[in-house]
N, C-alpha and C positions, 0 to 999 in steps of 0.2 A: 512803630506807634507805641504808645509808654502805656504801660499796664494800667488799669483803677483800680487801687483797695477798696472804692464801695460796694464791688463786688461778692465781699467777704465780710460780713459787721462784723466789727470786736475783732478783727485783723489786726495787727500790728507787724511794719519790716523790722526784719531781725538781721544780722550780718552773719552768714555762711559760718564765719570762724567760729563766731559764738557758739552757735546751735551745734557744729559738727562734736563738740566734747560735752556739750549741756545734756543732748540729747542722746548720746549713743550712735551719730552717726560717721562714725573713723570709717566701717569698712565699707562707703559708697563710692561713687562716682563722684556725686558731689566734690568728697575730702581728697580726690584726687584732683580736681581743676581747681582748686584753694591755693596752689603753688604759681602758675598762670593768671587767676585772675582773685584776688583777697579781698576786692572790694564785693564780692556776691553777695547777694542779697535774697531773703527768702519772707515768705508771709507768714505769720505764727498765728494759731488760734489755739488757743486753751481752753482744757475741757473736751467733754463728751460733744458732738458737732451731728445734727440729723441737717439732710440736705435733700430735695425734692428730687434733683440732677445735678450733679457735678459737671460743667464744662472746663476744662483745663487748656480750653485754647488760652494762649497767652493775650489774645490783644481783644480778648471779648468784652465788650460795653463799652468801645471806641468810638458805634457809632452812635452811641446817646445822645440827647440833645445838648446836656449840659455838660457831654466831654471839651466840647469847644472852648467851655469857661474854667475847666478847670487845666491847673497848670500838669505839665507832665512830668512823670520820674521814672526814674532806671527803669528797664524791666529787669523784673524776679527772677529769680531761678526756679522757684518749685515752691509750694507749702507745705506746711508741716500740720499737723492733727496732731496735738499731745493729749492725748485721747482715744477713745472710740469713734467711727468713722461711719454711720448710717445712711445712707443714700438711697432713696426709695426708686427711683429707676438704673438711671446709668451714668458710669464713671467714663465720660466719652471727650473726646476733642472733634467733630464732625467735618467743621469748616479748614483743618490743618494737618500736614501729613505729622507736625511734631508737636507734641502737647508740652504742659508743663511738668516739672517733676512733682508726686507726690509722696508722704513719708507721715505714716499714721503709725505713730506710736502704742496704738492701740489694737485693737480688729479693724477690720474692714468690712460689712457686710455691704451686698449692693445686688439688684437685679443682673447686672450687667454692669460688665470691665472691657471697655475697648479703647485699648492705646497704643502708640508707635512713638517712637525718639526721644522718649523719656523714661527719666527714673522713677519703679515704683519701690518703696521699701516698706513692709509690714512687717513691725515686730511680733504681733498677735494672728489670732488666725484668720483666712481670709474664707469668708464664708457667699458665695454665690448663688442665688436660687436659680439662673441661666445659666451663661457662657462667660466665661473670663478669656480674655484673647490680646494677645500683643503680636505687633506684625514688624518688620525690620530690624536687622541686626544691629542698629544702633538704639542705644538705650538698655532696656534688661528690667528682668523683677527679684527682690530679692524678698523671699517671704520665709519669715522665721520660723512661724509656725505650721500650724495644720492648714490645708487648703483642701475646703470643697465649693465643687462647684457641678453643677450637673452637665457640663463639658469643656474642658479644658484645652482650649486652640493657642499654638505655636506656632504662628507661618515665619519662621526663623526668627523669630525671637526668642534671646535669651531669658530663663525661667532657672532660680537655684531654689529648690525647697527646703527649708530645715527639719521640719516636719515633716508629721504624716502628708503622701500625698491620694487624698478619698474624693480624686476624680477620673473619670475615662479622658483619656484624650486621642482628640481626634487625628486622623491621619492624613498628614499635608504631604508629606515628601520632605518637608522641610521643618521639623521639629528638633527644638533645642533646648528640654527640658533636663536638670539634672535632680536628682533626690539626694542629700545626706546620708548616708548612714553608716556609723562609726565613725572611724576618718578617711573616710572615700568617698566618693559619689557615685550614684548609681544612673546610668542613662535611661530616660520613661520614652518608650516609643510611642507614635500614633498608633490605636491598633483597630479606633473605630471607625470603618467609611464614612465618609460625610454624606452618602446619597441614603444614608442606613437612616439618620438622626439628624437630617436639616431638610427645611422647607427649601424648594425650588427656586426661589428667589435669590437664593444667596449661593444658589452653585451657578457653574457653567458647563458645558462641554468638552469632555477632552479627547484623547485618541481612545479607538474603538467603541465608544458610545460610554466610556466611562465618563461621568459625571463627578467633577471635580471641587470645590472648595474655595470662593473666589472674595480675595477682603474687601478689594472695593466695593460690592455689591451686599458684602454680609456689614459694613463698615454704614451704608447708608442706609441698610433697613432699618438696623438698633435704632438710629437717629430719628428715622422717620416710624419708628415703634410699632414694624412690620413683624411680625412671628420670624422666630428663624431656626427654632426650633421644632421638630415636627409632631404633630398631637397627639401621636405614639408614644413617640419618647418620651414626652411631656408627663404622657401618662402612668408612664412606665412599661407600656405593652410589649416594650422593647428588650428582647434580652441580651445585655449585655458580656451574662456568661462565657455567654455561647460563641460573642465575638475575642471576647480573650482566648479561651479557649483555640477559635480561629486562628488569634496571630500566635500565638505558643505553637501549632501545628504547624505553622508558615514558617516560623525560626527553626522548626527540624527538618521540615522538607528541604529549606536553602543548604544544612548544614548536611542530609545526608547527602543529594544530587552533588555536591561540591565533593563527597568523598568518592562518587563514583558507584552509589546501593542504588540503582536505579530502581528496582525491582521493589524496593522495599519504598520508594521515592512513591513510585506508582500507588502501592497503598496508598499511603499519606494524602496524595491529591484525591485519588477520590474520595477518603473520607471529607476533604477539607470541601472539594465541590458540592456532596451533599450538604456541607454545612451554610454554604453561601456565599463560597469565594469569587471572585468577579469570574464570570463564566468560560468566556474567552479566552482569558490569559491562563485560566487555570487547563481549561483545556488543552489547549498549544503545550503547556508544560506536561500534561497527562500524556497525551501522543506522542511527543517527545523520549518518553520515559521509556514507555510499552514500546517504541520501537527501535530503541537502543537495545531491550532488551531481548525481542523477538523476531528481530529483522533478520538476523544470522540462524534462528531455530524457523524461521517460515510458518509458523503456528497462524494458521488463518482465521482462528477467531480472536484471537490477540490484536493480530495486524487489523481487520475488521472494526474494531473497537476503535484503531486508532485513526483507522479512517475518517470512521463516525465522527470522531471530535475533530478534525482538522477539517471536512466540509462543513461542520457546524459555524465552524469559527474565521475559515478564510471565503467560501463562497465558491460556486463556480468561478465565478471571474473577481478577483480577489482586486479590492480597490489600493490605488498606488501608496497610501501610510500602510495597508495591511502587507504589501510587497515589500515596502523597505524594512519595516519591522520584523517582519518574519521571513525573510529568502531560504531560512533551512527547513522552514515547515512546507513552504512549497516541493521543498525536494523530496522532503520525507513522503510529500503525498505521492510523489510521482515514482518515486522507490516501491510505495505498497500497490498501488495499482499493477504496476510490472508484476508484482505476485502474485495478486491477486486475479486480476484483471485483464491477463496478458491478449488475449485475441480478442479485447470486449474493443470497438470501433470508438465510443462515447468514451470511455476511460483512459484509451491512445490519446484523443484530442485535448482532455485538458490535463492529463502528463505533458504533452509538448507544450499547452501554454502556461505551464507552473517550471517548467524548465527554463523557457524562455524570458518570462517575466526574473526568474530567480539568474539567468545569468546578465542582464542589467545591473542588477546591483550586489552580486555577489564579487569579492575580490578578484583580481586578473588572476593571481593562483590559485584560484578555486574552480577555475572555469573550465577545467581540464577535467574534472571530477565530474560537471554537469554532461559535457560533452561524452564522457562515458556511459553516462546515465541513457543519455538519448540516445545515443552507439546501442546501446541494447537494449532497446524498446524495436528500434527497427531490424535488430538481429532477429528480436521473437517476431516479430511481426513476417521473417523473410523478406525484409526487402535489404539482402543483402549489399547490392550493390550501395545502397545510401550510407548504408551504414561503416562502412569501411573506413570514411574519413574522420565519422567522430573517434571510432575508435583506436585510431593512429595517433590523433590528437590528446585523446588519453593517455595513451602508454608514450607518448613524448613527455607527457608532467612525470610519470608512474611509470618507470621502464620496467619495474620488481614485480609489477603488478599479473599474477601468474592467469587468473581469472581472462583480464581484456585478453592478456596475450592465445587465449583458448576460444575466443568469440573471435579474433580477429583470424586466427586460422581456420576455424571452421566454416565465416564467409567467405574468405577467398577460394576455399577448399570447392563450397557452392557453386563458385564462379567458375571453376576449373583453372584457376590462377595454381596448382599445386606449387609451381615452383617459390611462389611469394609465401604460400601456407605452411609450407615443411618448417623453417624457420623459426616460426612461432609454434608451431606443436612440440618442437625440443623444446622451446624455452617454457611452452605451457608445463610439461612433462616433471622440468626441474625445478620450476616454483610451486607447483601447486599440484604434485602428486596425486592428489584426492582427486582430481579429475579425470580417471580412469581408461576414460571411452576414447581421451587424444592418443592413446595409443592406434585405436583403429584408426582415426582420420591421419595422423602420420602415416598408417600403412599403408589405407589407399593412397595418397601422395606419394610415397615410395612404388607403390607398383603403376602408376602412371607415368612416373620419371623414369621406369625401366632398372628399378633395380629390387629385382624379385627376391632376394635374399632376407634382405632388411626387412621387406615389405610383409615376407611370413616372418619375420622375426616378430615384427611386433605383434599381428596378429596373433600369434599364437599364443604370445603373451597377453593380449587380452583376452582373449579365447576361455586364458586360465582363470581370470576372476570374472568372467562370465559366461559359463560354459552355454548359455540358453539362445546366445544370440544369433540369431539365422543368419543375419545379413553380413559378420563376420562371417562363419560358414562359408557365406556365400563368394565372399573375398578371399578365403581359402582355396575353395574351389580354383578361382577364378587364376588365381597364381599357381598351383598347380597343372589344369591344363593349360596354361602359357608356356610354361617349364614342359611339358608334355607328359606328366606323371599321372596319366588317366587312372590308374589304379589307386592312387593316392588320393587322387577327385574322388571318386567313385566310393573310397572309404571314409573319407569324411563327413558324405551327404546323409553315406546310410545308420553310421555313427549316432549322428545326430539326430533322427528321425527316430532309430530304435530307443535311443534316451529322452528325448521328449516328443512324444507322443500328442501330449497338450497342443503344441505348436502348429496349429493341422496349417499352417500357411507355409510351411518349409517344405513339404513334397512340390505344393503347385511351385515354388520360388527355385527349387535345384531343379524339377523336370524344366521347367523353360529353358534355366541354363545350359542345361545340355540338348536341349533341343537348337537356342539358336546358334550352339556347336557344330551342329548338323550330327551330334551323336545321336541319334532317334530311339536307337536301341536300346540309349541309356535313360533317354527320355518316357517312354512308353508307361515302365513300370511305377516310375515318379509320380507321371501325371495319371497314370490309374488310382494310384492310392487319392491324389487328392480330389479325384472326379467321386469318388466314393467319402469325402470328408462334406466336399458342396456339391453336390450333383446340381443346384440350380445356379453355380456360374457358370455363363455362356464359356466366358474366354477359355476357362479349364478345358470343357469340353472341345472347344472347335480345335485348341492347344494339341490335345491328346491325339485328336482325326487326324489332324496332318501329318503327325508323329507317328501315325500308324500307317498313313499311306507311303509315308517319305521310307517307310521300312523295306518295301518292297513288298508288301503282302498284297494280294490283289483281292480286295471285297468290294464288292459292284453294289450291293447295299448301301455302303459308306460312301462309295464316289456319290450315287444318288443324294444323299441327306446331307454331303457335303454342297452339291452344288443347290440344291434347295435354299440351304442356307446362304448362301454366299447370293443368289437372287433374292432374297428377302431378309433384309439385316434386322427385324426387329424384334427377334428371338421367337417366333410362333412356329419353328422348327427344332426348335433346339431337342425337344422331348425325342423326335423322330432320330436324331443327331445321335444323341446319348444313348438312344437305342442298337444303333449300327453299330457303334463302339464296343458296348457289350456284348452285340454278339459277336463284332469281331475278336473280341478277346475271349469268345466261347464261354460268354455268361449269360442264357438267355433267360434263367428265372430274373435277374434285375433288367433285362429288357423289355419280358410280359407287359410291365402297367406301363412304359410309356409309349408303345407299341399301342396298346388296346386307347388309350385316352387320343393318339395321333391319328388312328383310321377315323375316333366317332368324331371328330371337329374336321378331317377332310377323308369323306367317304369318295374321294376321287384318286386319293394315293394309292395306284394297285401295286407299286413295289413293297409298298408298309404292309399291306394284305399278306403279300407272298413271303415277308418275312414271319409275320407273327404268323404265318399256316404253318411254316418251317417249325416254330415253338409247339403248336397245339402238337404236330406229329410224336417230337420228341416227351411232348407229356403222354401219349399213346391216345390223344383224343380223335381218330383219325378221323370221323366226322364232320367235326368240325374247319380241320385243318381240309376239308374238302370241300367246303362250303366258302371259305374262304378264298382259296386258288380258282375255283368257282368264276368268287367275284374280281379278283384281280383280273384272268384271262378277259372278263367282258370288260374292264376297265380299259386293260392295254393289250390287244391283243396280238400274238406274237412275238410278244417282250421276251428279248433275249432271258434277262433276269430270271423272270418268272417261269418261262419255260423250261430254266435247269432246275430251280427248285422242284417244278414237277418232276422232272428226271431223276435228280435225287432222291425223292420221295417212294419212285417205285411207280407212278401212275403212269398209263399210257397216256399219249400225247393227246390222243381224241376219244377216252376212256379213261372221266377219273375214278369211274369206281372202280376200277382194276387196284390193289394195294398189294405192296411188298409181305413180306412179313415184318409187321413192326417191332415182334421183339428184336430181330434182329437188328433192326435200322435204329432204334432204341440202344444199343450196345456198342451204338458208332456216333457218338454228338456232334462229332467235328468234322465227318467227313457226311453226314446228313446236312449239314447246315454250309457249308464248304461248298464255295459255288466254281463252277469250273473254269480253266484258262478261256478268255476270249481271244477268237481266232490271232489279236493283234498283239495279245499280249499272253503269249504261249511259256514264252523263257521262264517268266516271274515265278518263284516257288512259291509250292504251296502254303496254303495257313496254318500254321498253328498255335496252340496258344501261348500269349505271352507271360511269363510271369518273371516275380524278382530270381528267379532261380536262371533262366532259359537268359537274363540279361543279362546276364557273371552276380547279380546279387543274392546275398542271403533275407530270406524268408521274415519277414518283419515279425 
C-alpha cells in the first residue's frame, strides 16, 4: 500500500542520495542500502516540528476516505526533522512489528519512544519524560548526544550512545546497549528489575514466580495510554541507588564464585539479599556457598542456615521447573539433612524424594554420586542390608573413593559377610587413613576368618590411637583367650579398668566375657566392681549370682533370691538378689538397706529375716537379730536355712535367748554368716571372700 504525504504538511520527498551527504547521514544504515537500492526515497520537513503523536507505521492513512482518489507513490524509507523534534505523547508504530526510519537532526523530546525494525538517528539529545524502548535485532538507534529518559529498555535492540548516558535501564536478559567513551565503547547492562518499576500490565510470569518484562503487552499499553510505569517510580519513591549498587554487587559475586572464595561469595549474597535480590535464586546461590564451604567442616549452624534457604526456595515437594533447574540443590538438601538430621524419620523421607527426583534429571554420570548419597542415608539409618547396593554402585563410578569403600565394609561387616568386608577395610585403610576405627573392623574380620595374628595386629594398632576403647579391649580379650593366653586376657581388662575409671560400662562388658568363658572366677570380681558402679541393673546383678554360684561356693541365701527371681522376672526381687550377693561376697553393711526395704514390701520372706538377723548379730545388736529369727521361724518353720543361721548364731534350737558370746562371734564375719554344707552338697568348699586379689587380680 503507497505511503500519503498528507500525513506530514510542508513534507516534501527527497532522494536518499541527496539527503545522506546534505544532512550528515554517511554513518547510517540508510547510506548502507543506497548501493542496492539509489532510488530511496525519504520525507523531509524543515524546521523545528511539535507533533501531538508520531505514528511511523509506513501505510498509515490508507484507509482514508479519499486514499481511494488519490494516486499512489513509492513508499519512503524514513523521515527526516531538520530540526527539533517535540512530540507530546509517543514516537510509536502500534499496528506493525516494523516502523519507518526516523532521523531528527535536532533533539528529540517525547513522552514515549517505542519502536522495532527501524532506523532511529539523533544528532542532539534525546530527552524522555518515560520509557524509550526498541525491540528486535533488526534496525538500531544511533544517538549522538545525551540521553535521558526515566527508563531505558533494550529487548535486543541495538542502542550506540555518543553521549552521556542519564538513564537506568532496565533488565531484559537481553540488552544491547553500547556507550562511547574515548575510542571504545562501553557495554550498559540492565541493572533495574522490571517487577521493581513497571505496572503489571506490561509484565508476565516467568520461572519461579519471577515476573518478567513482556513487549507485546508493554507495546499495546503505551498505544492504548495505559500507565506502565509504576507510581513509585513515577514518583521517585524508588530508589535507584540502591539497585546499582545491587548489580555492582552481583558483578562481584559472579566474579568471586567463579574464582572459587566461596566463603567470601557467601558474604556477598547475603548482603545482596537484604538488599532485594530476587529471593529464591539468591537463596539457592547463598546455600550453595555455605555449603561448599561447611559441608567438609560439619558446622551445624552453618549447614542449618543453609537448609533454611533451600526449604524456603525448593519446598517440600519441589515442583518439576524447580527439579530441572536446580538437581544440585536437591542434593545439597539431602547431604545436610544426613548431618543433621540423620535418625530424624521426616528428614529420611524427603532426602530419599530430593534424591530421587535429582537423579531423573541429573546426568547418567552423576548418578553414581546420588546412589552413594542414598547408600548412606541407609548405612546411618542401619539398614544395612539396603544399602550395600547403592554403595557398590558408587564405588563402580569412584573406585578411589576411600570413604564408600569404609561404609561399604562396615555393612557387610554388619552382616557378618567379613569375607566380602576385609577387602574393603584394606582399601578404606590406604585411601583414607583418617578413618582410624577400619582398623578395628578389619580386626574383627580377621579374627572371624581365623586369623588371630593380624586380627591383634590391628587391634593393637588401634588400641594405640585410642587407648579408651572398651569394645577393642574387648576384641583383645577375645583373641587372646582364642589363643589361650588367659594371663594376657586377664591383663588387658584390668589394664584398662585401672586407666579409665570413667568407663564404669567396661567391668560389666569384660565380667560377662569371661563369665560366658565359663571362667566365673575371673568373672566374679569384674562383675562385683560393676554391681557397685549400677547396683540398679537387674542384668549386672543376676550376671554376678550365677557367677557366684557357677564358682562352687555353696550359699543357700543366694540359691533362694536366685530362684525368686527367676519366678518373678519383673525385677521386684532384685533388691533381695543384690542382697545375697553381698553377703556372699562378705559385705553385709551394703546388704543392710536392701535387706531391711525387702522384708517391709514382703513380711512373708523368712529367709530375708534370717539373713538381715545374721547382719544385726554381726553389728552386736543381738536383740534384735532375735526378734527377727523370731519372726522368720514362725514364717517357715523348720527351714533348713534359717535353722543354721540360728546355729551359727549360738542360740539353742528351742531357746533363742540363750546367746554365744558375741564379741567373739563378732571376730568371726565369714564364718557367722557362712552357712553350712547341706547334707547333698557336702564336697563343695567352703566360702570365702572373693576379691581382685583371691582371683589372680591386682587391687584396683
Amino acid at each position: 500500500m503507497a505511503y500519503r504525504p498528507a500525513r506530514f504538511p510542508g513534507s516534501r520527498r527527497v532522494l536518499a542520495a541527496d539527503a545522506v551527504g546534505r544532512y550528515d547521514l554517511r554513518r547510517t544504515m540508510m547510506a548502507r542500502l543506497l548501493a542496492s537500492n539509489p532510488a530511496l526515497s525519504l520525507l523531509l520537513l524543515v524546521g523545528d516540528v511539535e507533533m501531538d503523536e508520531l505514528d511511523l507505521d509506513p501505510h498509515a492513512g490508507a484507509e482514508a476516505v479519499s486514499a481511494a482518489f488519490t494516486r499512489p507513490e513509492p513508499d519512503v524509507h524514513g523521515l527526516i526533522i531538520a530540526g527539533n523534534l517535540l512530540v507530546n505523547t509517543a514516537v510509536q508504530h502500534p499496528r506493525t512489528n516494523n516502523g519507518m526510519s526516523l532521523y531528527v537532526l535536532g533533539d528529540l523530546k517525547a513522552r514515549n519512544v517505542v519502536i522495532s525494525g527501524l532506523e532511529l538517528v539523533v544528532h542532539g539529545d534525546l530527552r524522555v519524560s518515560e520509557v524509550f524502548a526498541g525491540a528486535g535485532p533488526s534496525g538500531g538507534a544511533r544517538l549522538d548526544g545525551d540521553v535521558h529518559a526515566k527508563l531505558l529498555v533494550s529487548e535486543a535492540f541495538p542502542m550506540l550512545v555518543g553521549g552521556q548516558l542519564k538513564a537506568p535501564v532496565l533488565e531484559t536478559g537481553r540488552t544491547r546497549i553500547g556507550v562511547v567513551e574515548g575510542a571504545g565503547v562501553r557495554e550498559a547492562k540492565g541493572e533495574v528489575p522490571p517487577s521493581l518499576v513497571m505496572t503489571g500490565q506490561v509484565l508476565e510470569p516467568g520461572p519461579e514466580g519471577v515476573e518478567l518484562f513482556s513487549w507485546p503487552r508493554f507495546k499495546t499499553a503505551v498505544a492504548s495510554r495505559v500507565p506502565t510505569l509504576s507510581p513509585d517510580y513515577l514518583a521517585g519513591r524508588t530508589n535507584l541507588e540502591s539497585m546499582r549498587e545491587l548489580r555492582r554487587l552481583e558483578g562481584e559475586i559472579e566474579v568471586v564464585l567463579a574464582e572459587g572464595r566461596y566463603a567470601r561469595g557467601a558474604e556477598l549474597l547475603r548482603k545482596a539479599r537484604a538488599m532485594g535480590a530476587p529471593r529464591n535464586e539468591t537463596g539457592l546461590m547463598l546455600a550453595d556457598a555455605i555449603y561448599r564451604v561447611h559441608h567438609g567442616t560439619g558446622s551445624r549452624e552453618a549447614l542449618a542456615e543453609a537448609l533454611e534457604l533451600l526449604d524456603e526456595a525448593l519446598g517440600p515437594k519441589p515442583d518439576t521447573a524447580a527439579v530441572m533447574a536446580h538437581p544440585q540443590a536437591l542434593l545439597q538438601r539431602a547431604a545436610i539433612l544426613l548431618q543433621l538430621k540423620e535418625h530424624d524419620d521426616e528428614a529420611f523421607d524427603q532426602a530419599w524424594r530430593d534424591c530421587s527426583l535429582a537423579a531423573v534429571t541429573m546426568p547418567a554420570q552423576e548418578r553414581a554420586g546420588i546412589a552413594g548419597l542414598m547408600g548412606q542415608w541407609l548405612f546411618t539409618r542401619h539398614r544395612y542390608d539396603e544399602c550395600v547396593p547403592y554403595l557398590r554402585q558408587a564405588l563402580s563410578a569412584d573406585p578411589d573413593d576411600g570413604a564408600q569403600h569404609g561404609r561399604l565394609a562396615r555393612a557387610l561387616w554388619m552382616l557378618d559377610r567379613e569375607a566380602e568386608a576385609l577387602p574393603h577395610a584394606t582399601r578404606s585403610l590406604e585411601l583414607n587413613p583418617a578413618d582410624n576405627r577400619m582398623w578395628y573392623v578389619r580386626g574383627k574380620c580377621q579374627q572371624v576368618l581365623g586369623d588371630p595374628e593380624d586380627a591383634r595386629l590391628d587391634l593393637v594398632t588401634y588400641l594405640e590411637m585410642h587407648p579408651d576403647d572398651d569394645l577393642a579391649v574387648e576384641a583383645l580379650i577375645i583373641v587372646d583367650l582364642d589363643a589361650g593366653d588367659t594371663d594376657e586376657a586377664v591383663e588387658s581388662a584390668l589394664r584398662f579398668i585401672e586407666h579409665y575409671p570413667d568407663i564404669d560400662g567396661a567391668p560389666a562388658r569384660f565380667g560377662r566375657l569371661f563369665h560366658l568363658r565359663e571362667r566365673y572366677d575371673l568373672a566374679v570380681p569384674l562383675l562385683r566392681r560393676a554391681m557397685q558402679l549400677h547396683p540398679e541393673d537387674s542384668s549386672i546383678v543376676r550376671d554376678l549370682a550365677f557367677a557366684l554360684n557357677e564358682s562352687g561356693h555353696d550359699q543357700m541365701g543366694l540359691d533362694t533370691a536366685l530362684r525368686r527371681v527367676e519366678i518373678d522376672s519383673e525385677d521386684d526381687h532384685i533388691a533381695y538378689l543384690r542382697a545375697e550377693v553381698n553377703l556372699a561376697l562378705n559385705d553385709p553393711n551394703a546388704a543392710e538397706a536392701d535387706l531391711e526395704e525387702y522384708v517391709a514390701r514382703y513380711p512373708r520372706a523368712g529367709r530375708a529375716f534370717a539373713s538381715l538377723a545374721g547382719i544385726r548379730l554381726l553389728q552386736l545388736r543381738p536383740a534384735e537379730a532375735k526378734r527377727l529369727l523370731e519372726t522368720a521361724r514362725s514364717i517357715a518353720p523348720d527351714d533348713y536355712y534359717i535353722e543354721s543361721v540360728v546355729e551359727k548364731a549360738g542360740f539353742a534350737q528351742t531357746d533363742l535367748t540363750a546367746l554365744t558370746d558375741l564379741t567373739e562371734s563378732a571376730s568371726r564375719p565369714t564364718q557367722l554368716m557362712k552357712t553350712g554344707p547341706s547334707p547333698q552338697e557336702g564336697e563343695r568348699p567352703a566360702v570365702t571372700q572373693m576379691s581382685f586379689r583371691e582371683g589372680g587380680y591386682r587391687r584396683p
